[in-house]
C-alpha positions as CSV (number, residue, x, y, z in Angstrom):
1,X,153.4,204.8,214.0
2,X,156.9,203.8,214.6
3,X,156.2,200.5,213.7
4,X,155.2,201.5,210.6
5,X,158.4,203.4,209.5
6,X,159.9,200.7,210.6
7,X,158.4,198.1,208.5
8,X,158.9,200.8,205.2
9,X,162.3,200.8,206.0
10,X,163.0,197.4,205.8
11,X,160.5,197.0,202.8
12,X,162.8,199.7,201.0
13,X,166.1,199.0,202.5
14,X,167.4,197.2,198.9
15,X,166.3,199.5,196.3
16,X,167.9,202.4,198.2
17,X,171.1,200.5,198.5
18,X,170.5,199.7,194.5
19,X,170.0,203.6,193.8
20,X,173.5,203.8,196.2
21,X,175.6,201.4,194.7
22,X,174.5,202.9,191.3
23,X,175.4,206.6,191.9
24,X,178.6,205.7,194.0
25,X,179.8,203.5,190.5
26,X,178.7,206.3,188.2
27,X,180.8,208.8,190.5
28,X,183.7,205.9,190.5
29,X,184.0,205.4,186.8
30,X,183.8,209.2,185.9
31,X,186.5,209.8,188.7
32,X,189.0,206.9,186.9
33,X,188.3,207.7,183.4
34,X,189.4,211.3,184.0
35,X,192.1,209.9,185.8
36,X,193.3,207.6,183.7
37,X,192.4,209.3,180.6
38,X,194.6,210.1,177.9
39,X,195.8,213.5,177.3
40,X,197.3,213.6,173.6
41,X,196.9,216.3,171.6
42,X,197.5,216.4,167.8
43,X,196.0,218.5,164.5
44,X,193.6,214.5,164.2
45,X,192.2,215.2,167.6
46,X,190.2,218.2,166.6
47,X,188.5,216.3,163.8
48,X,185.2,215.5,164.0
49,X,184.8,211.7,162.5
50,X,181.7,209.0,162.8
51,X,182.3,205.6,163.2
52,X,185.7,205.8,162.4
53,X,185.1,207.9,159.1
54,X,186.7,211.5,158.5
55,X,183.5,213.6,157.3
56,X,183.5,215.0,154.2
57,X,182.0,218.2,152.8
58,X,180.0,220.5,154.9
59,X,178.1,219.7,157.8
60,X,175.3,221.7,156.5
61,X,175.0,219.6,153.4
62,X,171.3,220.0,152.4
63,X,169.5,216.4,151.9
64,X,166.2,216.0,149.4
65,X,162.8,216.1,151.3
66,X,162.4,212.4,149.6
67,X,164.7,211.0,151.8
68,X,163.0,212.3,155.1
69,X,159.9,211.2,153.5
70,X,161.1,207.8,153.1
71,X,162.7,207.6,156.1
72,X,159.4,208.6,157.7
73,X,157.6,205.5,155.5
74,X,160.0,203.4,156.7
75,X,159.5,204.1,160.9
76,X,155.5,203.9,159.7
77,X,155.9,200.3,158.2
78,X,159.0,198.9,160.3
79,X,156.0,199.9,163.4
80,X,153.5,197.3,162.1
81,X,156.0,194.4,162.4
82,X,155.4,195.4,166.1
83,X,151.8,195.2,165.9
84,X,151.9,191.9,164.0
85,X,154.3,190.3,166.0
86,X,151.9,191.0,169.3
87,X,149.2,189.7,167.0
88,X,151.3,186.6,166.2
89,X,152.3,186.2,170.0
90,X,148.7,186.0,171.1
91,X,146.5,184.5,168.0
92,X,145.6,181.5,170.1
93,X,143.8,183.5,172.5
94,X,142.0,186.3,170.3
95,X,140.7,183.8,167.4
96,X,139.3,184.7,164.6
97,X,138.1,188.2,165.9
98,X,141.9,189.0,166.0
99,X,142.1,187.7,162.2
100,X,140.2,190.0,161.1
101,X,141.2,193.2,163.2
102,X,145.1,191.9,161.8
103,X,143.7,191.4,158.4
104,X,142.1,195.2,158.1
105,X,145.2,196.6,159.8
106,X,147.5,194.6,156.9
107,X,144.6,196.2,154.2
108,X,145.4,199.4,155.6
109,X,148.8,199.5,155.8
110,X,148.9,197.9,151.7
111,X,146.5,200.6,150.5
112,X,148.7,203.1,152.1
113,X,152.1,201.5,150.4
114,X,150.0,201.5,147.0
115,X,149.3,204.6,147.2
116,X,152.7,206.0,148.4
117,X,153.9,203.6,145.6
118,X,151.1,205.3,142.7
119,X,151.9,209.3,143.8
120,X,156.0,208.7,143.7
121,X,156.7,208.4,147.4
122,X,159.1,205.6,146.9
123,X,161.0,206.1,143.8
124,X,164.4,207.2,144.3
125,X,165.7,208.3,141.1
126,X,165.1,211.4,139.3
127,X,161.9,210.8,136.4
128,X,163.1,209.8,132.9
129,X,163.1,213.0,130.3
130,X,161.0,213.0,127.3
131,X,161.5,214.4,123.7
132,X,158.7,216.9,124.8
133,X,159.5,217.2,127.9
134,X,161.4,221.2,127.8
135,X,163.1,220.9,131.5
């Protein structure tokens, strides 16, 4: 039984000095940057900016449902460059079965950007008025 412990131990030993010299860092750089950390104080401080841009306007600005729908479109379609790069990586080795699983995933996707396209998923601008058209 001992023997056994023993042999975890020094089967372990390295990750849990990893996991130690990982925490004691952490605990290090917190320590310094409070240390050394500047203090200033100023009426600029306060301001809440992003990238180096003062925000302007409310923070509760209220954004159009289009452009969570598009952004949603986009995640959905930026995901199959994934899927088609594994497919690319490994087309040697899954042949022409793998074709045509890629090809009806590519069908797919296009039938679902046609139709996004046809119902007015994608178009940014407000529609054109007409002479009949009372709104």
């Amino acid at each position: 039984m001992e023997h056994d412990t023993t042999a975890l131990i020094a089967e372990y030993w390295a990750t849990g000095l990893f996991i130690l010299a990982v925490v004691t860092l952490c605990a290090v750089l917190v320590g310094l940057s409070f240390l050394l950390g500047g203090r200033s104080q100023g009426p600029s401080k306060s301001l809440p900016f992003e990238s180096g841009v003062i925000g302007a306007g409310s923070a509760r600005q209220r954004f159009s449902a289009k452009f969570y729908l598009v952004a949603m479109l986009f995640v959905i379609f930026d995901i199959e460059a994934v899927f088609l790069f594994a497919w690319a990586v490994s087309v040697r080795e899954v042949g022409w079965t793998g074709f045509a699983g890629a090809a009806v995933f590519i069908v797919i996707l296009l039938a679902g950007l046609v139709y996004d396209s046809r119902v007015g998923a994608l178009d940014w601008a407000p529609g054109r008025r007409t002479r009949d058209d009372p709104s």
